[in-house]
C-alpha positions as CSV (number, residue, x, y, z in Angstrom):
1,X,63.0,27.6,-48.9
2,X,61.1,25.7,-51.3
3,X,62.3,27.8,-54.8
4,X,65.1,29.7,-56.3
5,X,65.4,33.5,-55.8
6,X,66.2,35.7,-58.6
7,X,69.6,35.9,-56.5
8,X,70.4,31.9,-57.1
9,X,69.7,31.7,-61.0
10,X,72.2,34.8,-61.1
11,X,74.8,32.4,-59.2
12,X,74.3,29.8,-61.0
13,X,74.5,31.5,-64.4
14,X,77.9,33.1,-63.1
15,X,79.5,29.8,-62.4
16,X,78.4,28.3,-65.7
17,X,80.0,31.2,-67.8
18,X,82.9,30.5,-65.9
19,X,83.1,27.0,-65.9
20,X,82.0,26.8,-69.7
21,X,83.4,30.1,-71.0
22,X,81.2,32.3,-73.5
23,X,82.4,30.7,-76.4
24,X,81.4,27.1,-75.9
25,X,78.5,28.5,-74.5
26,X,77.5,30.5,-77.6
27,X,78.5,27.6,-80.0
28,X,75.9,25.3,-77.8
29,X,73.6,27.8,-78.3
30,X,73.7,27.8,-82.3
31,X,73.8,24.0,-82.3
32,X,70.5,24.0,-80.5
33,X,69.5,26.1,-81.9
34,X,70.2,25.0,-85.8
35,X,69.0,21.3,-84.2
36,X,65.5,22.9,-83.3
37,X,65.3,24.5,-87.0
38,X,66.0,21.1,-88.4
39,X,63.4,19.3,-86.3
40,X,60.6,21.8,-87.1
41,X,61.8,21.6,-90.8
42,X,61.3,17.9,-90.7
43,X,58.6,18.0,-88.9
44,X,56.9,20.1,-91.3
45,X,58.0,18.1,-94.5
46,X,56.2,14.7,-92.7
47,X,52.8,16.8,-92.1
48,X,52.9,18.0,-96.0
49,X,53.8,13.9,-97.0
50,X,50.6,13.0,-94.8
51,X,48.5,15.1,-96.3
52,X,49.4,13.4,-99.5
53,X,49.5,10.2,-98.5
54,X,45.5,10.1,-97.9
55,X,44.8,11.1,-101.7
56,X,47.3,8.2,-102.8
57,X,46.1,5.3,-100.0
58,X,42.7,6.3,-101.4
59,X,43.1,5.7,-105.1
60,X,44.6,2.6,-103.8
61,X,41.9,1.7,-102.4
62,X,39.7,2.0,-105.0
63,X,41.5,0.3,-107.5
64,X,41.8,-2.3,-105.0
65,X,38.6,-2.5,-104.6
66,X,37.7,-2.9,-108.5
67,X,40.1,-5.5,-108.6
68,X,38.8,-7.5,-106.1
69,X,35.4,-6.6,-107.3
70,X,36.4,-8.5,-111.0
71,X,37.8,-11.4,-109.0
72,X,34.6,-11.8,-107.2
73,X,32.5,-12.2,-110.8
């Protein structure tokens, strides 16, 4: 009693196509889907722009560093 049977998803789908229609169904189904794409896409283009932003924070740094370094003399 405690889970769906195979029986109930099968229901359930039923009413949803009919409810929904295949259609607006299958236009969901590319916006997710084209929304997911996008996401790992972004998600990808921050991981490159962190590994790069180590390199530039660190030559920051150091000049920094040698700045303050001149101030200090």
């Amino acid at each position: 009693m405690g889970s769906f049977s195979l029986w109930h998803w099968l229901i359930v789908l039923v009413v949803v196509v009919l409810v929904f229609g295949t259609k607006k169904l299958r236009g969901a189904g590319g916006d997710l889907g084209s929304a997911v794409k996008n996401f790992k896409d972004a998600m990808r283009e921050g991981e490159a722009e962190a590994a790069k932003k180590p390199e530039a924070v660190s030559g920051q740094s150091q000049t920094a560093q040698s700045e303050t370094k001149k101030d200090q003399v």
